[in-house]
C-alpha positions in Angstrom: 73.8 68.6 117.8 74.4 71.2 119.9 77.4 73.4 119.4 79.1 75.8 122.0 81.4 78.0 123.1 84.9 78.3 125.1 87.3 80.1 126.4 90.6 80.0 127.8 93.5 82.5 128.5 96.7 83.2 127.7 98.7 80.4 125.6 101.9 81.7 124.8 102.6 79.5 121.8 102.7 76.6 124.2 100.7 73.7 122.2 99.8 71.7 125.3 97.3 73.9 126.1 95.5 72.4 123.5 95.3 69.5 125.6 93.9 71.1 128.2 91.2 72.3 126.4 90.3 68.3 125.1 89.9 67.8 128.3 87.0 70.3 128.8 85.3 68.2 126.6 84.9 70.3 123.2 83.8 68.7 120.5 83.4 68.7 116.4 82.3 72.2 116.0 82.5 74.0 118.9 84.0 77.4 119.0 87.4 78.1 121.1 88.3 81.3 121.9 91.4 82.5 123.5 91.7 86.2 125.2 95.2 87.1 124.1 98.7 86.5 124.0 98.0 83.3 121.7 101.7 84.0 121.2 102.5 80.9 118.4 103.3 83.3 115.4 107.0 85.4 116.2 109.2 84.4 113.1 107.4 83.4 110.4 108.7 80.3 110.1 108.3 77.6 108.5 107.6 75.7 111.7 105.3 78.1 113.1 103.5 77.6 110.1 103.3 74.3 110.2 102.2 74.5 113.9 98.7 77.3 113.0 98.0 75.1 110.1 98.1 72.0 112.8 95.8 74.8 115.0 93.7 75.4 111.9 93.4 72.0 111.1 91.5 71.3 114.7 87.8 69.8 115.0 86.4 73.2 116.5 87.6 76.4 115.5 90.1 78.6 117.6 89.6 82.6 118.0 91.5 84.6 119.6 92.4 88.5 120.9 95.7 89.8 120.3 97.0 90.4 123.2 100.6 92.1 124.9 103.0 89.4 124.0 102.5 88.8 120.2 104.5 89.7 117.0 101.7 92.3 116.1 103.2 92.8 112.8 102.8 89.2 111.8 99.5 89.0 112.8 98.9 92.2 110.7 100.4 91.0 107.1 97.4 87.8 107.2 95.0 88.8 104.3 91.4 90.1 106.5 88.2 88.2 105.0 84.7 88.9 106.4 83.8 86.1 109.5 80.8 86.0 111.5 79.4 89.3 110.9 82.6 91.4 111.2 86.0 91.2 109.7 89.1 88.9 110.9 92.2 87.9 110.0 92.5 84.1 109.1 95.8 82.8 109.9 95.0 78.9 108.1 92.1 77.0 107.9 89.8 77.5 111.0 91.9 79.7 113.0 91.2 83.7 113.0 92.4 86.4 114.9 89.8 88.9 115.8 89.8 92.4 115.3 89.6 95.1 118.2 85.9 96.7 118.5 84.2 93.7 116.1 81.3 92.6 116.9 80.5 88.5 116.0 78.2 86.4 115.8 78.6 82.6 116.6 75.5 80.3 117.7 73.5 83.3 117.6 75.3 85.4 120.6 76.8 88.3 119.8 80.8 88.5 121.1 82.1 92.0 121.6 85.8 91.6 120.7 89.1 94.0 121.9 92.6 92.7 122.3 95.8 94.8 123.4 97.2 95.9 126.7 100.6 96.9 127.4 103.3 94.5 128.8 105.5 94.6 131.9 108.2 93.2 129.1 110.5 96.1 127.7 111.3 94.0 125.2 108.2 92.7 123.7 107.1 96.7 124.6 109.7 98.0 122.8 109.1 95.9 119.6 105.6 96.4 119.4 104.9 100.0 121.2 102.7 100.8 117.8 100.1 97.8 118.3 100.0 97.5 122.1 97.5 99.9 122.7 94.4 100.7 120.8 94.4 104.1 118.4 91.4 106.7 118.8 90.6 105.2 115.1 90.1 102.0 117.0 88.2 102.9 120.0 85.9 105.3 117.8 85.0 102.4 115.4 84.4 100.2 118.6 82.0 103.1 120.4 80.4 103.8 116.9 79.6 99.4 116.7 78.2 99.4 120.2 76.0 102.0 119.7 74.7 100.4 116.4 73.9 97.1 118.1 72.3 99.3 121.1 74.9 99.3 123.5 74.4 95.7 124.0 75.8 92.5 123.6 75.8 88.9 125.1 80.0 88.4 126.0 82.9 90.5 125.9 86.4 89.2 125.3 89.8 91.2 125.6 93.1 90.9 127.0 93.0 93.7 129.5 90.6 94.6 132.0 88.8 97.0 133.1 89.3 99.4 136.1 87.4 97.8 138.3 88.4 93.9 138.3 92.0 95.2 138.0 91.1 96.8 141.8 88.7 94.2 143.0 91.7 91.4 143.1 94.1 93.7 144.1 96.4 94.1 140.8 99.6 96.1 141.1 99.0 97.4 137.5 95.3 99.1 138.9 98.1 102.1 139.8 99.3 102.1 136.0 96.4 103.0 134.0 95.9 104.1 130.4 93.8 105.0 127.5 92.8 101.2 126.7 91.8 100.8 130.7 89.7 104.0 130.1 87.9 102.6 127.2 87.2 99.4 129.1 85.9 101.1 131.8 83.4 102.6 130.6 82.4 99.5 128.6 82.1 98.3 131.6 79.6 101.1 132.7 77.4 102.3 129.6 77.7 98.5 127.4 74.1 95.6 128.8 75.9 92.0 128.6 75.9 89.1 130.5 79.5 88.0 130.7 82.9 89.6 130.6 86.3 87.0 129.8 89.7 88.5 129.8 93.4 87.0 130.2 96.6 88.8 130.5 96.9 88.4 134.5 97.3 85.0 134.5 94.2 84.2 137.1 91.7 81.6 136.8 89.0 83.6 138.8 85.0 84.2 138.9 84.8 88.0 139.8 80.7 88.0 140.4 78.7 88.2 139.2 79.6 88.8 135.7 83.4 89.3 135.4 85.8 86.2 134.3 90.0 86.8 134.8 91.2 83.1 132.3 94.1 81.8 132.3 94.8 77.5 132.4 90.8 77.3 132.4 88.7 76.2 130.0 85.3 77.4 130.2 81.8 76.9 128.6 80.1 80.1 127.7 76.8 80.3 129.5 
């Protein structure tokens, strides 16, 4: 059988997503991952964790990115375990969160991992302002991993994007730019892959030739 991988955008704790992603057709096995703002872990309650143990419970298993809208300190206090090469956090069952700068393995492609990005909410800003954006601990272990693995990987997943799809579609936020969009950037420039999949601007577009903005889409990795 062969097994593959997805990926989707932003969910935003909104389960019928899940749906959605049935209807791409993945299977017993398969690997989903979602590029930030999974967004279905704010309280710590006992229905929220009865909804990630529903997620965990799934056929395929479900990755994601954190990404602006999320209670990073949650996220933060689930025990890390080794997974696929790297380190993650497992939230129940099959479901992991994946650190910023790891580097996995899954069906023998190597996925370049970094959540974060600031949000337009002052709220949710305002809550989280120490987990939003990456430290320099952060981005140095990231640059340190590339360069082990030779500055090359098969996909990249984040939230955020880099400079240059930020200006290519025309993003208001291409004006507001910061340390993260820095780092990205020059991912963008020095790191060989073959695909890029972010979320956070709610787009479902093909940026060629290798850039993917994700939001209600589901798609295969190729």
């Amino acid at each position: 059988m062969i097994v593959l991988i997805y990926i989707t955008g932003d969910m935003h704790g909104d389960f019928s997503r899940f749906h959605d992603v049935k209807k791409a057709h993945i299977k017993k096995g398969d690997t989903l991952i979602i590029c930030g703002d999974f967004g279905f872990l704010w309280e710590g309650s006992k229905k929220e964790e009865a909804t990630l143990k529903k997620i965990g419970k799934l056929p395929y298993q479900v990755l994601f990115v954190d990404g602006s809208h999320e209670n990073h300190k949650l996220l933060l206090s689930y025990p890390e375990t080794d997974f696929a090469g790297d380190r993650a956090r497992n939230l129940s069952g099959s479901l992991y969160l994946l650190r910023r700068g790891g580097i996995y393995t899954i069906e023998e492609k190597t996925i370049f991992a970094f959540g974060g990005g600031v949000s337009t909410d002052e709220n949710a800003s305002r809550n989280n302002e120490d987990y939003l954006l990456p430290s320099a601990e952060e981005i140095e272990r990231a640059s340190h991993l590339l360069a082990e693995h030779g500055d090359k990987v098969d996909f990249i997943v984040t939230h955020d994007a880099p400079v240059r799809l930020q200006r290519s579609v025309d993003l208001e936020d291409a004006d507001h730019l910061d340390h993260l969009h820095t780092f990205l950037e020059e991912v963008s420039k020095t790191i060989t892959f073959k695909q890029w999949y972010c979320g956070k601007y709610h787009l479902n577009r093909k940026i060629p030739p290798r850039y993917h903005m994700l939001f209600t889409d589901v798609v295969k990795v190729e």
